[in-house]
mmCIF file of the N, C-alpha and C atoms, coordinates in Angstrom:
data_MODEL
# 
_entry.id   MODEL 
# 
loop_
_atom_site.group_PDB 
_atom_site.id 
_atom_site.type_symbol 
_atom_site.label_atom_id 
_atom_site.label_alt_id 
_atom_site.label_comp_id 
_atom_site.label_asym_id 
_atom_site.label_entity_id 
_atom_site.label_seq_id 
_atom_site.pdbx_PDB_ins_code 
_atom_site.Cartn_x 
_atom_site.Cartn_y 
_atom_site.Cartn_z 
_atom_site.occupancy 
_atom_site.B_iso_or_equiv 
_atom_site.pdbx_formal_charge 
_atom_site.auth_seq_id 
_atom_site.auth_comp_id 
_atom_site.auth_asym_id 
_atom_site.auth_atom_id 
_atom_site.pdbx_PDB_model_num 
ATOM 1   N N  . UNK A 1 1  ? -0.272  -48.010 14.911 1.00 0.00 ? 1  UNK A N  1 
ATOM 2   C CA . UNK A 1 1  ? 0.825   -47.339 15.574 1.00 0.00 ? 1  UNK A CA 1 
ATOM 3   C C  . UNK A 1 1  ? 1.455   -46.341 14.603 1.00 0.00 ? 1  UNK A C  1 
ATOM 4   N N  . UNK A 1 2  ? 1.348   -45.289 14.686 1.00 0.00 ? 2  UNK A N  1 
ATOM 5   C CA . UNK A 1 2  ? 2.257   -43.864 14.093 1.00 0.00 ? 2  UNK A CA 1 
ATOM 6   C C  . UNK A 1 2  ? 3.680   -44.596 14.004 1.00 0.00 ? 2  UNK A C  1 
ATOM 7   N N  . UNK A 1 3  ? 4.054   -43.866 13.155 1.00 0.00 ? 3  UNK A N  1 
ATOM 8   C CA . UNK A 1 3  ? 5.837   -44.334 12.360 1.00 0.00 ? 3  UNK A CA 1 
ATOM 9   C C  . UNK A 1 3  ? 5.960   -42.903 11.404 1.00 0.00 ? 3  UNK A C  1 
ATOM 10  N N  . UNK A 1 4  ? 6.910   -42.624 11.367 1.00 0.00 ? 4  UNK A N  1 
ATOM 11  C CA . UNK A 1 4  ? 7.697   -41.623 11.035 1.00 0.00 ? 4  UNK A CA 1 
ATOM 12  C C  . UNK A 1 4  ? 8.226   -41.858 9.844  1.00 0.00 ? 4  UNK A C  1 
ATOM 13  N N  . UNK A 1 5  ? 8.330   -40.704 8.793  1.00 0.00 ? 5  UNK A N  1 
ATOM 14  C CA . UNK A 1 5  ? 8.822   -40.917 7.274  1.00 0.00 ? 5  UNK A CA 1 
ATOM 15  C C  . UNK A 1 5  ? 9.456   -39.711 7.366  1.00 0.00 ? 5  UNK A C  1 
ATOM 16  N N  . UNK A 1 6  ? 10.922  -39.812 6.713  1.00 0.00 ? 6  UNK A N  1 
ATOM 17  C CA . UNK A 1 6  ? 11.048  -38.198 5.889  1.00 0.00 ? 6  UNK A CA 1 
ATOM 18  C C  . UNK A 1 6  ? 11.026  -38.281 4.342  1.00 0.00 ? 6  UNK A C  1 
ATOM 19  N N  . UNK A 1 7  ? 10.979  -37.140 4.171  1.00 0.00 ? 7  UNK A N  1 
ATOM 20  C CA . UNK A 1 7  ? 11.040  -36.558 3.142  1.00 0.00 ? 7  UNK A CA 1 
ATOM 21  C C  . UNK A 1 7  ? 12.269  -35.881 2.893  1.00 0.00 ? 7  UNK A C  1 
ATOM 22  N N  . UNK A 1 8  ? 12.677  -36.833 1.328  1.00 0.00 ? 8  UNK A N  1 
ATOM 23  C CA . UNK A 1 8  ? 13.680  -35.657 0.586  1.00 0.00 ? 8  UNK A CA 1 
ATOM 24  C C  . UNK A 1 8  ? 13.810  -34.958 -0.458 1.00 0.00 ? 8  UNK A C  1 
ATOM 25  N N  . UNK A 1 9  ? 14.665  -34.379 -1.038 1.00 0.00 ? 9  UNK A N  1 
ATOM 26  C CA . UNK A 1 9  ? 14.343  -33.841 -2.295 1.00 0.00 ? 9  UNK A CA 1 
ATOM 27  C C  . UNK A 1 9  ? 13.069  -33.184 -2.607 1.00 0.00 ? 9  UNK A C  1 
ATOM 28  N N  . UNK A 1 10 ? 12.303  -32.638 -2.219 1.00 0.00 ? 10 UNK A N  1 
ATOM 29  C CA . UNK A 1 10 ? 10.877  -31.683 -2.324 1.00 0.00 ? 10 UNK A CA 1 
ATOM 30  C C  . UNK A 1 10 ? 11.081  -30.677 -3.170 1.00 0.00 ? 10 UNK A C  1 
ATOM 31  N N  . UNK A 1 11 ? 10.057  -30.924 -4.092 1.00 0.00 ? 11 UNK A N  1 
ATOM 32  C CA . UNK A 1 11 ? 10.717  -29.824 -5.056 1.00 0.00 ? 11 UNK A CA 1 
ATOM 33  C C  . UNK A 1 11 ? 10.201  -27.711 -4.546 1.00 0.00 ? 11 UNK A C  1 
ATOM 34  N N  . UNK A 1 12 ? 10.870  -27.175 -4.533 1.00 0.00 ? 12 UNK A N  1 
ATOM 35  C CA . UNK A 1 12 ? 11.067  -25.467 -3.803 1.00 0.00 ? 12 UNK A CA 1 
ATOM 36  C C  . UNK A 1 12 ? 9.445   -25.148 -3.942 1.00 0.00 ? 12 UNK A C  1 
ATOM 37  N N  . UNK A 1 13 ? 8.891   -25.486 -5.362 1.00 0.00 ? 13 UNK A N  1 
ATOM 38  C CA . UNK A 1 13 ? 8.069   -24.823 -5.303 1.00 0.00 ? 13 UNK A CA 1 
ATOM 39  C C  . UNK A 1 13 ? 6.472   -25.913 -4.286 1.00 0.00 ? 13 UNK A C  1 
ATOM 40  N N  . UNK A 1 14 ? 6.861   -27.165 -4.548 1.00 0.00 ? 14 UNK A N  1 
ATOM 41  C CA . UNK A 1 14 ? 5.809   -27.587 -3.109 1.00 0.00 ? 14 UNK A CA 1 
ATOM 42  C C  . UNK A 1 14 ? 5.891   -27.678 -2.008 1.00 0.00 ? 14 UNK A C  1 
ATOM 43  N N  . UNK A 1 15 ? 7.369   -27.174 -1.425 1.00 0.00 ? 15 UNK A N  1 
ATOM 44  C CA . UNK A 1 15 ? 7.673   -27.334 -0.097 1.00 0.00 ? 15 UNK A CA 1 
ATOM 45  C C  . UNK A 1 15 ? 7.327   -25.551 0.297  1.00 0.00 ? 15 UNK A C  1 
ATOM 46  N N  . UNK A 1 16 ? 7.093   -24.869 -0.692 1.00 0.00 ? 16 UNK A N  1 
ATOM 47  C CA . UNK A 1 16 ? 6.123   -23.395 0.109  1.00 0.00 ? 16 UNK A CA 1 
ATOM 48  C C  . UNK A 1 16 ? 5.012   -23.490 -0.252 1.00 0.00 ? 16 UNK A C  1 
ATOM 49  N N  . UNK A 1 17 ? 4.465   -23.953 -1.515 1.00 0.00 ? 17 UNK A N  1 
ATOM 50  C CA . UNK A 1 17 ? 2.950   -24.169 -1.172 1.00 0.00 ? 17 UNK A CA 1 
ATOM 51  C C  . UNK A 1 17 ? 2.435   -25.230 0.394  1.00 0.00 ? 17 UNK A C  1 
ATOM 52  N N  . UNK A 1 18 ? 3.269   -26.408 0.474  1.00 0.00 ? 18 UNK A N  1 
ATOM 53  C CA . UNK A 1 18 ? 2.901   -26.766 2.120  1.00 0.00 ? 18 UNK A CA 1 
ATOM 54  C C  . UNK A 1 18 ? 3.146   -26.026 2.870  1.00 0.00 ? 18 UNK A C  1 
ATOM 55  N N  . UNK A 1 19 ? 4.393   -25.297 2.908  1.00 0.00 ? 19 UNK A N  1 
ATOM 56  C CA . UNK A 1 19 ? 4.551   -24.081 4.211  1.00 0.00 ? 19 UNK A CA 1 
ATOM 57  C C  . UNK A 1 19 ? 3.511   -22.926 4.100  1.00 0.00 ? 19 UNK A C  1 
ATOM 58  N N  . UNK A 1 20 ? 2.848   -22.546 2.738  1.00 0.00 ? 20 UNK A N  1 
ATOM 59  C CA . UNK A 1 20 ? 1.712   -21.519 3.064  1.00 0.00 ? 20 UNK A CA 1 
ATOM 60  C C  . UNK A 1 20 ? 0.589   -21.912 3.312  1.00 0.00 ? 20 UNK A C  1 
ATOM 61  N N  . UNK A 1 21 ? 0.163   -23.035 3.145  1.00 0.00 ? 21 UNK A N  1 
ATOM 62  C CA . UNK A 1 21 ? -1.344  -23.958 3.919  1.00 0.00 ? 21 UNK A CA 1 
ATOM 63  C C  . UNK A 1 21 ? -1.132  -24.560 4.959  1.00 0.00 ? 21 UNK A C  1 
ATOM 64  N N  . UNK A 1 22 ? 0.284   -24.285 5.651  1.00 0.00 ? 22 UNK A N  1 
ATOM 65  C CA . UNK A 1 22 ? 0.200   -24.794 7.032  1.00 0.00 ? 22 UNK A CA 1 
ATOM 66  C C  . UNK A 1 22 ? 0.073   -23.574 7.650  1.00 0.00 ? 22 UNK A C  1 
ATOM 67  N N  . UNK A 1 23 ? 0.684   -22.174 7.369  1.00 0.00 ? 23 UNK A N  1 
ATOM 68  C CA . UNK A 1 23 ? 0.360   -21.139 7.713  1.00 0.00 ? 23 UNK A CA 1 
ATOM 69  C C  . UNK A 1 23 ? -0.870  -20.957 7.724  1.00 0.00 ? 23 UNK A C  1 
ATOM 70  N N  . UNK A 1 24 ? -1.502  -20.984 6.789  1.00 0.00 ? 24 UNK A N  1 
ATOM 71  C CA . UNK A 1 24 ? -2.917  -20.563 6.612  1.00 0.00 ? 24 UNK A CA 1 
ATOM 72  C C  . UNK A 1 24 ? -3.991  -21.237 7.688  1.00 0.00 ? 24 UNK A C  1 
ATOM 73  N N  . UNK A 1 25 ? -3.647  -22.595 7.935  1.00 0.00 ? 25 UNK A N  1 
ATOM 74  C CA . UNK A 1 25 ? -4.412  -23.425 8.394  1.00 0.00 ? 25 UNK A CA 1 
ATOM 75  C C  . UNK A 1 25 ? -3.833  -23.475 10.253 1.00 0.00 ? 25 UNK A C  1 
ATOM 76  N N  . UNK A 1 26 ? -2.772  -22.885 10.542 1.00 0.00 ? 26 UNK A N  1 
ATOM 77  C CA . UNK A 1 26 ? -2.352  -22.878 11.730 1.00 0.00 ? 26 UNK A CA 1 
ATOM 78  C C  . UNK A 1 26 ? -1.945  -24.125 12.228 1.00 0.00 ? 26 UNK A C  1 
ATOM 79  N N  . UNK A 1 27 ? -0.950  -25.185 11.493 1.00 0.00 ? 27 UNK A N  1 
ATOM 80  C CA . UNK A 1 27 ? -0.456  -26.242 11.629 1.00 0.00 ? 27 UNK A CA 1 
ATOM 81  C C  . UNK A 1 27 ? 0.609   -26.151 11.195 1.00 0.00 ? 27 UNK A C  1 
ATOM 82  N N  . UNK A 1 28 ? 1.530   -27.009 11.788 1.00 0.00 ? 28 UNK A N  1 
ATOM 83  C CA . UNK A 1 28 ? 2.854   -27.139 11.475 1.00 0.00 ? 28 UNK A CA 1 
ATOM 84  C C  . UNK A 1 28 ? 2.929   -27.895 10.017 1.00 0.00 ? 28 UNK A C  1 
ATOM 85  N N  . UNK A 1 29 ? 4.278   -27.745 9.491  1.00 0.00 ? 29 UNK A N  1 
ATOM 86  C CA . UNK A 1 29 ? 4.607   -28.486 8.143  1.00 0.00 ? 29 UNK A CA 1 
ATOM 87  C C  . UNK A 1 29 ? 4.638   -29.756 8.409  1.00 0.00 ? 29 UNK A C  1 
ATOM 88  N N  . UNK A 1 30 ? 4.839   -30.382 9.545  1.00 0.00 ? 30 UNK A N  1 
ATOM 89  C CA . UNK A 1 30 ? 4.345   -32.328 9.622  1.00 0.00 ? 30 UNK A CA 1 
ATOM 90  C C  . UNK A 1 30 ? 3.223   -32.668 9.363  1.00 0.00 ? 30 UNK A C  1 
ATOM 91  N N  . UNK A 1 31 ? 2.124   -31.925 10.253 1.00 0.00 ? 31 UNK A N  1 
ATOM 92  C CA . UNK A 1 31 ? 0.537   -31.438 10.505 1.00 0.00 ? 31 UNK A CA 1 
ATOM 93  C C  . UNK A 1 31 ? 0.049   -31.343 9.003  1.00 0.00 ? 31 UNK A C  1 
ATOM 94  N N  . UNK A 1 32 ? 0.576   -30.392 8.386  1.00 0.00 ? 32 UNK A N  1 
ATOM 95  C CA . UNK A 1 32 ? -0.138  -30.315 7.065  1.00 0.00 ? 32 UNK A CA 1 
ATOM 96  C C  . UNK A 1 32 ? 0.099   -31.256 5.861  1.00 0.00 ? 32 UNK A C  1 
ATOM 97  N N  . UNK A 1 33 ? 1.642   -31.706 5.980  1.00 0.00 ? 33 UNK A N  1 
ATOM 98  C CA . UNK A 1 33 ? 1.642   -32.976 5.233  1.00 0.00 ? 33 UNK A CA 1 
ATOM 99  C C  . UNK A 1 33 ? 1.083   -34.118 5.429  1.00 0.00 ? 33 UNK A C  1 
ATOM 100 N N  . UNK A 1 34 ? 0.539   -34.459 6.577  1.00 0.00 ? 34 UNK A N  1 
ATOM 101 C CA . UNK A 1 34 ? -0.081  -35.505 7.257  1.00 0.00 ? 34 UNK A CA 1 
ATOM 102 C C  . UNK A 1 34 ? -1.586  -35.053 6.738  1.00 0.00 ? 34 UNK A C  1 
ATOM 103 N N  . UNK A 1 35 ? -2.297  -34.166 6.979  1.00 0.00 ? 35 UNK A N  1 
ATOM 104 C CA . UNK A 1 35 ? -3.444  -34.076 6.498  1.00 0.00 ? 35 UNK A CA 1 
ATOM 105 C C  . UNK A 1 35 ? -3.452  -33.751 4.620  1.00 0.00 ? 35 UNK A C  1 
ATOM 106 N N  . UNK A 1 36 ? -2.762  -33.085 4.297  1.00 0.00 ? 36 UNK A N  1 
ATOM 107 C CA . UNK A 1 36 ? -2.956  -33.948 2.703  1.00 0.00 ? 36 UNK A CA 1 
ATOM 108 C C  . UNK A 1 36 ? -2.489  -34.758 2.227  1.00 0.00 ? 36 UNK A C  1 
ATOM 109 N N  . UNK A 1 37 ? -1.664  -35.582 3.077  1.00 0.00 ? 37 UNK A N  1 
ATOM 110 C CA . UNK A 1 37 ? -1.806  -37.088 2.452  1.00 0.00 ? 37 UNK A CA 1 
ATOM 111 C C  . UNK A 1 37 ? -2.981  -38.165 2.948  1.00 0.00 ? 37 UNK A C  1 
ATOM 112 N N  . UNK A 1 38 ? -3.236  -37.365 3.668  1.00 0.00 ? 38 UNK A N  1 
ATOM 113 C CA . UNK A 1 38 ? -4.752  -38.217 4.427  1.00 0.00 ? 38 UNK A CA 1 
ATOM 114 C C  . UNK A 1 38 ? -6.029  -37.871 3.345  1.00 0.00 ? 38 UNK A C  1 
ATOM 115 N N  . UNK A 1 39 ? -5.995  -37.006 2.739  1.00 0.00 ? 39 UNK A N  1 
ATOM 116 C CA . UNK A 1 39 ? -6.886  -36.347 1.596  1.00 0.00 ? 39 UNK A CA 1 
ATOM 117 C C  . UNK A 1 39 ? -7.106  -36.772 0.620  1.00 0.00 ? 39 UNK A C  1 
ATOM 118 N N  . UNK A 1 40 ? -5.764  -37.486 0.207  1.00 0.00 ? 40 UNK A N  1 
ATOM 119 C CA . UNK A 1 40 ? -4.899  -37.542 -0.877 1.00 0.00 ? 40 UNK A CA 1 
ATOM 120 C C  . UNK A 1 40 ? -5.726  -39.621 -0.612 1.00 0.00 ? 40 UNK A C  1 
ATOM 121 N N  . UNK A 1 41 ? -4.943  -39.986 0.371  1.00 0.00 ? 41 UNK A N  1 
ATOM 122 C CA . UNK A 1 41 ? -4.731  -41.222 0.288  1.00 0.00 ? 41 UNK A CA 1 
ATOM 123 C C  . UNK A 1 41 ? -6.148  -42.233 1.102  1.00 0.00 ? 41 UNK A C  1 
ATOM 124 N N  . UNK A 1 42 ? -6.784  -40.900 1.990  1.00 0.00 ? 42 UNK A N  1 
ATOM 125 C CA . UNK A 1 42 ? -7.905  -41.633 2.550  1.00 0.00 ? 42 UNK A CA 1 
ATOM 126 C C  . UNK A 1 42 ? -9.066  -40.248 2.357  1.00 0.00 ? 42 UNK A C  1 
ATOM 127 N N  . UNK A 1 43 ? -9.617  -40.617 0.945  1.00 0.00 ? 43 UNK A N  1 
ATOM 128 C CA . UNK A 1 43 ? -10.736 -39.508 0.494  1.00 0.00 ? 43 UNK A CA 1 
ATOM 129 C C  . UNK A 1 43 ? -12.022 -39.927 0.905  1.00 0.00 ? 43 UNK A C  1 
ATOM 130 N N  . UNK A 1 44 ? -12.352 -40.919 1.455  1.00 0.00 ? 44 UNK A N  1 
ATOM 131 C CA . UNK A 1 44 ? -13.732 -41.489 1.595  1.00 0.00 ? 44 UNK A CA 1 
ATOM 132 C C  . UNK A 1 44 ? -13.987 -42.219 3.293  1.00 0.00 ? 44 UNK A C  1 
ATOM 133 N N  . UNK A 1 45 ? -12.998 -40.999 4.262  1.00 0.00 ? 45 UNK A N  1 
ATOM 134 C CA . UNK A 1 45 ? -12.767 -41.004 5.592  1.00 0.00 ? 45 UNK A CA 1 
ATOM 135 C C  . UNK A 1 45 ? -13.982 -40.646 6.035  1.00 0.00 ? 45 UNK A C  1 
ATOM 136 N N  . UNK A 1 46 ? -14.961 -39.829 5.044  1.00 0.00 ? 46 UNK A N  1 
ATOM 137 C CA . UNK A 1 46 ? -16.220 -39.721 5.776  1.00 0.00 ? 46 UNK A CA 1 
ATOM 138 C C  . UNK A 1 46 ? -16.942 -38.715 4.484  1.00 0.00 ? 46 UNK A C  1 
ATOM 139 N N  . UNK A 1 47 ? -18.201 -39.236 4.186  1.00 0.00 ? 47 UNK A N  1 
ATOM 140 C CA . UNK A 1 47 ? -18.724 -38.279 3.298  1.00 0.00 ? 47 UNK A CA 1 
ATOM 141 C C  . UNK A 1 47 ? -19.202 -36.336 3.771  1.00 0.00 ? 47 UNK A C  1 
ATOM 142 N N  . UNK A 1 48 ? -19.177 -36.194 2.895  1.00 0.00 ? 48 UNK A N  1 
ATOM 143 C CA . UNK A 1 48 ? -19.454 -34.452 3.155  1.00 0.00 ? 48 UNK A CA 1 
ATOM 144 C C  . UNK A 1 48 ? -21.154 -34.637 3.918  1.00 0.00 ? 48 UNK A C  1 
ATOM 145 N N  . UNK A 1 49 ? -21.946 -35.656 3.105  1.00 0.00 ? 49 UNK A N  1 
ATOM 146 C CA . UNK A 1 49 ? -23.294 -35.664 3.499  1.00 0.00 ? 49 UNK A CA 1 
ATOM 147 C C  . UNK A 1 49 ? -23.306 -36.334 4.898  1.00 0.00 ? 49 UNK A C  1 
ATOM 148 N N  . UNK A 1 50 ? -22.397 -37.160 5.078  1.00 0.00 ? 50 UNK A N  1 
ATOM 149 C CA . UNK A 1 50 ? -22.404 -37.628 6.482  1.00 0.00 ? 50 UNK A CA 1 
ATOM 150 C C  . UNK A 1 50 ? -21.805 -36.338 7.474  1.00 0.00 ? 50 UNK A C  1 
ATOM 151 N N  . UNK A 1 51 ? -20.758 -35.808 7.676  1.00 0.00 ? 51 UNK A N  1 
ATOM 152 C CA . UNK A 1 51 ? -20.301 -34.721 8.135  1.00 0.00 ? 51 UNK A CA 1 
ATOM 153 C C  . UNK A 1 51 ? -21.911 -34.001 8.548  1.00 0.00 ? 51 UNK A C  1 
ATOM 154 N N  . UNK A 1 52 ? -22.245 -33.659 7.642  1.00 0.00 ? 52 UNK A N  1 
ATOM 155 C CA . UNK A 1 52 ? -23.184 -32.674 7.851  1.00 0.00 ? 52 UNK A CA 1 
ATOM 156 C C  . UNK A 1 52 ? -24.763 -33.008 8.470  1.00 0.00 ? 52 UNK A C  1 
ATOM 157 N N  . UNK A 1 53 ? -24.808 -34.574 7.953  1.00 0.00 ? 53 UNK A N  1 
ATOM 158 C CA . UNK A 1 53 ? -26.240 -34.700 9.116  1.00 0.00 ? 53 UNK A CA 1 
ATOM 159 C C  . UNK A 1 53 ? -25.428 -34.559 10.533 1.00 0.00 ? 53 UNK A C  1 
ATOM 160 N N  . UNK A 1 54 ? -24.248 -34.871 10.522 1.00 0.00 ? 54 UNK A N  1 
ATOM 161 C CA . UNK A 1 54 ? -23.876 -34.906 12.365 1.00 0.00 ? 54 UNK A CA 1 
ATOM 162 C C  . UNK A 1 54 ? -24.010 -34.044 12.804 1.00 0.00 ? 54 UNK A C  1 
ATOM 163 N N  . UNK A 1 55 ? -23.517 -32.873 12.078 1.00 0.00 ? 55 UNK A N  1 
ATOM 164 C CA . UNK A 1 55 ? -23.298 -31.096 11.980 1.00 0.00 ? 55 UNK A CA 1 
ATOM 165 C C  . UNK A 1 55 ? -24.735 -30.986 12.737 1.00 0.00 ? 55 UNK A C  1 
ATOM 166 N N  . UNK A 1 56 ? -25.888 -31.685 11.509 1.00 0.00 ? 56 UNK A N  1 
ATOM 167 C CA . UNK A 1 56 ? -26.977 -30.927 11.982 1.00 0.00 ? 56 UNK A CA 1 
ATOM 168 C C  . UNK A 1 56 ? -27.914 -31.904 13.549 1.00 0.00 ? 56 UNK A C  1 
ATOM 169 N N  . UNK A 1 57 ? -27.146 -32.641 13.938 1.00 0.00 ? 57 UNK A N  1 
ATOM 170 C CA . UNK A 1 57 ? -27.859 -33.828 14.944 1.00 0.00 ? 57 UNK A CA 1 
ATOM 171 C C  . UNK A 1 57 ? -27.540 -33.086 16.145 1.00 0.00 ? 57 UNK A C  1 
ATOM 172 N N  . UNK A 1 58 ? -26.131 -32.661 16.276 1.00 0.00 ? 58 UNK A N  1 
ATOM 173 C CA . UNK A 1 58 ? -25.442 -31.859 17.015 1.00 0.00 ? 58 UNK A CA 1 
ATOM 174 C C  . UNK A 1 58 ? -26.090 -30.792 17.537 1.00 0.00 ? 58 UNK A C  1 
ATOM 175 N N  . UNK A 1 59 ? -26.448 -29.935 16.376 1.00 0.00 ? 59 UNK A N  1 
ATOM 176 C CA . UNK A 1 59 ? -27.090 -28.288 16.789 1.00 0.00 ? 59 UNK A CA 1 
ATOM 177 C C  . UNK A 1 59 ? -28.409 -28.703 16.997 1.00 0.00 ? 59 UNK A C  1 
ATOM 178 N N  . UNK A 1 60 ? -29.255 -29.775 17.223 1.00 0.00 ? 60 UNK A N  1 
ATOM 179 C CA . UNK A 1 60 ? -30.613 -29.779 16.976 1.00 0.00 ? 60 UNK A CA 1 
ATOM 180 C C  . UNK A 1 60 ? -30.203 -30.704 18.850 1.00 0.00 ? 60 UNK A C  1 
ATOM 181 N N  . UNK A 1 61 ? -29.578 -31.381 18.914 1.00 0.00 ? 61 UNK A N  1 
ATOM 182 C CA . UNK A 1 61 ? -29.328 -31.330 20.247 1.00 0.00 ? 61 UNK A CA 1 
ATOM 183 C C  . UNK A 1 61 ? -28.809 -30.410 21.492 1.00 0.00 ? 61 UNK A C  1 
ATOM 184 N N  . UNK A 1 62 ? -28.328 -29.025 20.760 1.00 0.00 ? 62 UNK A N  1 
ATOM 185 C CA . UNK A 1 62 ? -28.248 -27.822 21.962 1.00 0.00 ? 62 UNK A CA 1 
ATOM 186 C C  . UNK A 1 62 ? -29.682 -26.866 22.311 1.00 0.00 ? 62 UNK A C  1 
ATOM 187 N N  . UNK A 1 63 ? -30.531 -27.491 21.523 1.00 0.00 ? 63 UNK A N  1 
ATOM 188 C CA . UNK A 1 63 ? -31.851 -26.783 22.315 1.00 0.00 ? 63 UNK A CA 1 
ATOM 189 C C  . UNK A 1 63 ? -31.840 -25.919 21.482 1.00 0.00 ? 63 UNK A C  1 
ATOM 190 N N  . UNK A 1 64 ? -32.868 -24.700 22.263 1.00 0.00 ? 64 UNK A N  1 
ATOM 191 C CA . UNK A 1 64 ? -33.325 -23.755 21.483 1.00 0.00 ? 64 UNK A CA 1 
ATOM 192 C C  . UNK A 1 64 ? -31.768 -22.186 21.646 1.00 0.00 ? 64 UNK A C  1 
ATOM 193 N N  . UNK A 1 65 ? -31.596 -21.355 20.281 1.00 0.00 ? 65 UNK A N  1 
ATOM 194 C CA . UNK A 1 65 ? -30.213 -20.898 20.205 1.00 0.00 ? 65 UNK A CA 1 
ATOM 195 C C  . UNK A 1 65 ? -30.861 -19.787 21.185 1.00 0.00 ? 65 UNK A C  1 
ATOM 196 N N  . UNK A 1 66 ? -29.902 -19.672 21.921 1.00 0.00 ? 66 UNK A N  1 
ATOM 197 C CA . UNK A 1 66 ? -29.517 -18.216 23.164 1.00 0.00 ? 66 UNK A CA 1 
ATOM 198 C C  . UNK A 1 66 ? -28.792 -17.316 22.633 1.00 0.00 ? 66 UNK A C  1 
ATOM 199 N N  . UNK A 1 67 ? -28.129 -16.703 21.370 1.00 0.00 ? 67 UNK A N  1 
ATOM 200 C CA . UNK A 1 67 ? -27.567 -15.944 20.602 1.00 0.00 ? 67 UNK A CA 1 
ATOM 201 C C  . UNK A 1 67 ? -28.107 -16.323 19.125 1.00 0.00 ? 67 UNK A C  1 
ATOM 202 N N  . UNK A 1 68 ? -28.130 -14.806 18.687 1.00 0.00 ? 68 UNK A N  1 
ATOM 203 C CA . UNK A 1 68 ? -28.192 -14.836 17.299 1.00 0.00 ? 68 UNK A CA 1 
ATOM 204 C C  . UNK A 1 68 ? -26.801 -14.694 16.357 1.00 0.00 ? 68 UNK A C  1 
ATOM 205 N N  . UNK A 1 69 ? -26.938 -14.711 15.080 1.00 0.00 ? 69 UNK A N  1 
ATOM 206 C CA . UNK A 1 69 ? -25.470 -14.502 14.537 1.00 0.00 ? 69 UNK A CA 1 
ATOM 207 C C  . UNK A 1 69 ? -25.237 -13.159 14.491 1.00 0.00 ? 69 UNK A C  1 
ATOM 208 N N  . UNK A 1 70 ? -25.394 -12.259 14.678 1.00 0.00 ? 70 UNK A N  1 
ATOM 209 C CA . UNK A 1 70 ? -25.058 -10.560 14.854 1.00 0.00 ? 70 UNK A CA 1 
ATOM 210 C C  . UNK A 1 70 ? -24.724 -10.988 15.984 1.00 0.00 ? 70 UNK A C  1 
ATOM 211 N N  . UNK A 1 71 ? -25.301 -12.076 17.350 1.00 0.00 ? 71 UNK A N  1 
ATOM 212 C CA . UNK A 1 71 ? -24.107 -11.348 18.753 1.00 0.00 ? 71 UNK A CA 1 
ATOM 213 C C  . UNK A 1 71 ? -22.788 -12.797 18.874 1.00 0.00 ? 71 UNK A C  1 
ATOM 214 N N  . UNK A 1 72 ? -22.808 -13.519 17.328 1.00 0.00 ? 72 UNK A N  1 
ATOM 215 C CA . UNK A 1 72 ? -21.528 -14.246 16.906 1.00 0.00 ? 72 UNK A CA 1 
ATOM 216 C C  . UNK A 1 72 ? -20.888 -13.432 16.467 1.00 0.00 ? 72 UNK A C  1 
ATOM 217 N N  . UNK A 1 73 ? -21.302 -12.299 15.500 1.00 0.00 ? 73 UNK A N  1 
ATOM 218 C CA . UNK A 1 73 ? -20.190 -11.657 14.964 1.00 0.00 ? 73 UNK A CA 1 
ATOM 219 C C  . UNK A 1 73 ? -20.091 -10.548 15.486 1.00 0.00 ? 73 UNK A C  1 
ATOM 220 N N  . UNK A 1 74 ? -20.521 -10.362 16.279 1.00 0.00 ? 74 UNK A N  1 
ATOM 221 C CA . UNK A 1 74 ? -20.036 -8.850  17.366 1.00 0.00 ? 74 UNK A CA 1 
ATOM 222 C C  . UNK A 1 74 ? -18.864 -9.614  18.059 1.00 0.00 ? 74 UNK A C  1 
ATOM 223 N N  . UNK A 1 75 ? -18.945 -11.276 18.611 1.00 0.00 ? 75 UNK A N  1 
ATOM 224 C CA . UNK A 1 75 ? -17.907 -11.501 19.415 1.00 0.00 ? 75 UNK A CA 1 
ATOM 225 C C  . UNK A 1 75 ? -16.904 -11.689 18.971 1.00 0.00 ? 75 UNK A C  1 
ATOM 226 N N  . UNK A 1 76 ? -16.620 -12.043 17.431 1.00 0.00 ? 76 UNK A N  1 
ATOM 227 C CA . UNK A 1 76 ? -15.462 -12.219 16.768 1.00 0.00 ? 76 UNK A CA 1 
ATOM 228 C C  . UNK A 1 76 ? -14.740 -10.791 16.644 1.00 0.00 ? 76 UNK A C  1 
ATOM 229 N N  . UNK A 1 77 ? -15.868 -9.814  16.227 1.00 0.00 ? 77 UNK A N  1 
ATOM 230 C CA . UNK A 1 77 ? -15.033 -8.402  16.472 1.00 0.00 ? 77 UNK A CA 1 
ATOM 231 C C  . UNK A 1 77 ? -14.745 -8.140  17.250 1.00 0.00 ? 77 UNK A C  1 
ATOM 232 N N  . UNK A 1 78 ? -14.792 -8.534  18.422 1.00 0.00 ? 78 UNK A N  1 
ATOM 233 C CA . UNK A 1 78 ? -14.813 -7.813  19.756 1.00 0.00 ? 78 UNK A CA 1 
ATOM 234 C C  . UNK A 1 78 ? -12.880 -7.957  20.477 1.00 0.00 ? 78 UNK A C  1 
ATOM 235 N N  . UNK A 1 79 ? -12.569 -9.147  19.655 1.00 0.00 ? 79 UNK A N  1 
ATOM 236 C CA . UNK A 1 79 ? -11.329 -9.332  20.086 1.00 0.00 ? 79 UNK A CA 1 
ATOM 237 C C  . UNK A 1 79 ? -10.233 -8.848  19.110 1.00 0.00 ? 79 UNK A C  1 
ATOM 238 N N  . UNK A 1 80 ? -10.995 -8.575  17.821 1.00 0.00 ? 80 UNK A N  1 
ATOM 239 C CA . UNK A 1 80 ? -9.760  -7.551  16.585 1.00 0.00 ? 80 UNK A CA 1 
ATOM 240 C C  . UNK A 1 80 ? -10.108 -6.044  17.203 1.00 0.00 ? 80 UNK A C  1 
ATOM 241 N N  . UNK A 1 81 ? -8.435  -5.250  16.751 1.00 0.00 ? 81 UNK A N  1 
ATOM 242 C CA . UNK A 1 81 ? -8.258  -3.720  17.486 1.00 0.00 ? 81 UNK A CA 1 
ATOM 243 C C  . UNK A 1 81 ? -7.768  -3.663  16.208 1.00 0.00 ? 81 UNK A C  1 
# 
């Protein structure tokens, strides 16, 4: 069950390094403290090598690719002006 903590006293200069990696990352300042203390406190939530056979179990289960990466990155441009 989720439970709630605050935080006090933060010292200026880590309470904008969290506010610029929550920016960066498009999460709120709860969001981002929650995920690096999850980093921090649960590092072995899943290996990088595990991550990545799934990564690859995943794409080897969508069949054969119907786009190449030139018409991935035409679509990412397609929405910057």
């Amino acid at each position: 069950m989720p439970t709630s903590l605050t935080l006090k006293n933060i010292p200026d200069a880590v309470y904008e390094r969290l506010k610029a990696a929550a920016a960066l990352h498009r999460r709120s300042l709860n969001s981002e403290a929650i995920v690096c203390l999850e980093s921090v406190l649960l590092p072995n939530r899943g290996a990088a090598g595990d991550r990545l056979a799934r990564a690859r179990e995943l794409r080897a289960s969508l069949g054969p690719l119907q786009f190449t990466a030139q018409d991935i990155d035409a679509a990412k441009r397609a929405g910057r002006k």
